[in-house]
N, C-alpha and C positions, 0 to 999 in steps of 0.2 A: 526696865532694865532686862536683858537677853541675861540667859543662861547656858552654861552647856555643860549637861551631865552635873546641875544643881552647882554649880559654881554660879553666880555672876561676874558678867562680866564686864569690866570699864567701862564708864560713861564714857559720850562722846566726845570727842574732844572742843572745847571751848572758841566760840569764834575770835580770831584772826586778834592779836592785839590785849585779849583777856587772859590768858593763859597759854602761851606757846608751849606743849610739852613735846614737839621737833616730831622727826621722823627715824626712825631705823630700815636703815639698806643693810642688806647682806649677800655679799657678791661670792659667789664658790668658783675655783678650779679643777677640772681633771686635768692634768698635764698627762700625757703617755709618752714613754720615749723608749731607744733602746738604746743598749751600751752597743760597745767595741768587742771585741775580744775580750770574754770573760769566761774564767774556766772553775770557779766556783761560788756558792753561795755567801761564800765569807768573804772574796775578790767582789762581789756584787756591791755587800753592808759596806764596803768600804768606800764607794761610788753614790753609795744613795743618801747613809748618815750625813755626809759634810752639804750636800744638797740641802739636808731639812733644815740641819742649822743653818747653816746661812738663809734659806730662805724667811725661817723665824726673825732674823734681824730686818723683814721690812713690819712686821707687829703684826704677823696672819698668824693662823694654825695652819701647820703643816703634816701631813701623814703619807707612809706610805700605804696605798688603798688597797692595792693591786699586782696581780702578778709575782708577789712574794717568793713565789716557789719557781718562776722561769728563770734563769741564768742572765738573761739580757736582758729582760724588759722591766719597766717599774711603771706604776701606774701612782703619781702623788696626787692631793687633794689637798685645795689651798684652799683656805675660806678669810673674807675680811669684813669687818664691821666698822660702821659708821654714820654718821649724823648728815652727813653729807654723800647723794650719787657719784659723783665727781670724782672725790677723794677714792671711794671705792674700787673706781675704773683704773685708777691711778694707782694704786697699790700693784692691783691684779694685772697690769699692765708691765709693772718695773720685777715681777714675778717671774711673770712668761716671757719676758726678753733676757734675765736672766737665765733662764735656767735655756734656754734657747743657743746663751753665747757660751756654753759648754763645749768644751771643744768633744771629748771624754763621750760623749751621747747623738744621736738624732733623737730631734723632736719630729714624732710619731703625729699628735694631734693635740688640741686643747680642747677644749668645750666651757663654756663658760655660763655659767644663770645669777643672773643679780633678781631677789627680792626685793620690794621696797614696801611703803604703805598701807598698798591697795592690793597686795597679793594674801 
């Protein structure tokens, strides 16, 4: 058994049929966008707040990451978890087309990284 920094760590996993213990994917967003016409930081939170909740009702974590302090820009960070790659993509997918069909914003850029298994 491996160690690191005197932990050990998990045995391997069991073949195929003996012990399925699945896999975890974790797929992340940066979303960038900018507003409209915005004339201050409290008109911004009122733009970006209803963004995260709503975005929280697809089961991600939601944050603003970035840009806090520019007037028009926001930078969010979505992240989703799951047993399934699929579902993942699918989550992070019904995200960024919402926040896309904002009328209120341009999307600026996404970026996207899915972990899985072997990473």
């Amino acid at each position: 058994m491996h160690t690191v920094e005197g932990a050990p760590l998990a045995p391997p996993l069991a073949p195929h049929g003996e012990c399925d213990r699945g896999h975890m994917y974790v797929g992340a967003l940066e979303i960038d966008v900018l507003f409209g016409d915005i004339r201050s930081l409290k008109e911004k939170r009122s733009y970006v707040k209803p963004i995260v909740a709503e975005l929280k009702k697809f089961g991600v974590a939601v944050s603003e990451v970035g840009d806090a302090d520019r007037l028009r820009r926001a930078l969010f960070g979505v992240a989703a978890v799951s047993g399934e790659i699929g579902h993942v993509h699918e989550v992070l997918n019904r995200c960024e087309r919402h926040v896309a069909g904002k009328p209120e914003l341009e999307l600026l850029s996404v970026r996207r990284r899915i972990l899985g298994p072997e990473d």
